[in-house]
Residue, then its C-alpha position, 0 to 999 in steps of 0.5 A: x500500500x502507498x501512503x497516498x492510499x493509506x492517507x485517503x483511506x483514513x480521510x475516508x474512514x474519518x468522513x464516515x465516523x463523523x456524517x450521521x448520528x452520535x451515539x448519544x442520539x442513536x440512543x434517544x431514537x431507540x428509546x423513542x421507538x420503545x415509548x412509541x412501542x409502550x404507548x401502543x401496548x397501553x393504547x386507549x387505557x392510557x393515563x396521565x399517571x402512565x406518562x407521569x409515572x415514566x417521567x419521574x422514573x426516567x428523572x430518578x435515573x439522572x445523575x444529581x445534578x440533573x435531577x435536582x433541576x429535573x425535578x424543579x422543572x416537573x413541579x414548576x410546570x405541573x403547578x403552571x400548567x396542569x392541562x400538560x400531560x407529562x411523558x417521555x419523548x426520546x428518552x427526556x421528560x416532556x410535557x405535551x397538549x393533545x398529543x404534541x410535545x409543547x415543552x421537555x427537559x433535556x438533562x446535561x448527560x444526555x447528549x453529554x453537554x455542558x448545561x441541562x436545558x428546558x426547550x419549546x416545540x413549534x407547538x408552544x404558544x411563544x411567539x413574538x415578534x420575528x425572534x424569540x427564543x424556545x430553549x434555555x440553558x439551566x445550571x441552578x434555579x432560583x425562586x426567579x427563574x421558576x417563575x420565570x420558567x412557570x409564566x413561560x410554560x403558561x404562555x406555551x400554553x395559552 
């Protein structure tokens, strides 16, 4: 082998590991098709506890950190939008109206980054102007953030 071929080989192999998804979102898509494949097990019989119950396990599993936020964010927007029904979606806690994911927690360690985040879908009511935001990065919350936090999800909601 010439190193010319050595050389484009490995530039080829490099192209390759780095086009398509990480590990970490292989990951959530499967754990969305098993909370795709649950929901049709439990069909019509279905409850908001279902979801709930899935969520607070899925939040119990976070490292400490993560959870503490997680937990904060569950209780926030339980208490500002109670309409929401709270279930997984690809592996995160989220919060949905009819059906369609409105909000989610996305923990740090999920996609291995540096700060836990609370992000809307296109679904939530947020719009204003040409340019609003629709996720924010969490490190800690105070009293100030979760208000903040709460009349945000209110707004999603509408």
């Amino acid at each position: 082998m010439s190193k010319a071929k050595t050389s484009t080989e490995a530039t080829a192999a490099e192209t390759k590991s780095s086009v398509g998804f990480s590990a970490e979102e292989r990951a959530a898509m499967k754990e969305h098709a098993q909370e795709l494949k649950t929901a049709a097990r439990r069909g019509s019989r279905a409850s908001k506890a279902d979801g709930e119950a899935d969520v607070l396990a899925k939040i119990a599993e976070m490292a400490d950190s993560d959870r503490a936020l997680a937990e904060r964010v569950h209780a926030v927007v339980k208490a500002s939008a109670p309409e929401l029904s709270p279930k997984l979606w690809y592996g995160m806690p989220s919060y949905a109206k009819d059906g369609k994911v409105v909000c989610f927690f996305q923990s740090a360690q999920k996609f291995n980054a540096r700060y836990a985040t609370f992000g809307f879908n296109d679904s939530a009511n947020l719009d204003e102007g040409t340019m609003w935001p629709t996720a924010f990065a969490l490190t800690t919350m105070t009293a100030e953030d979760e208000a903040k936090l709460g009349e945000l999800v209110r707004k999603a909601v509408g």
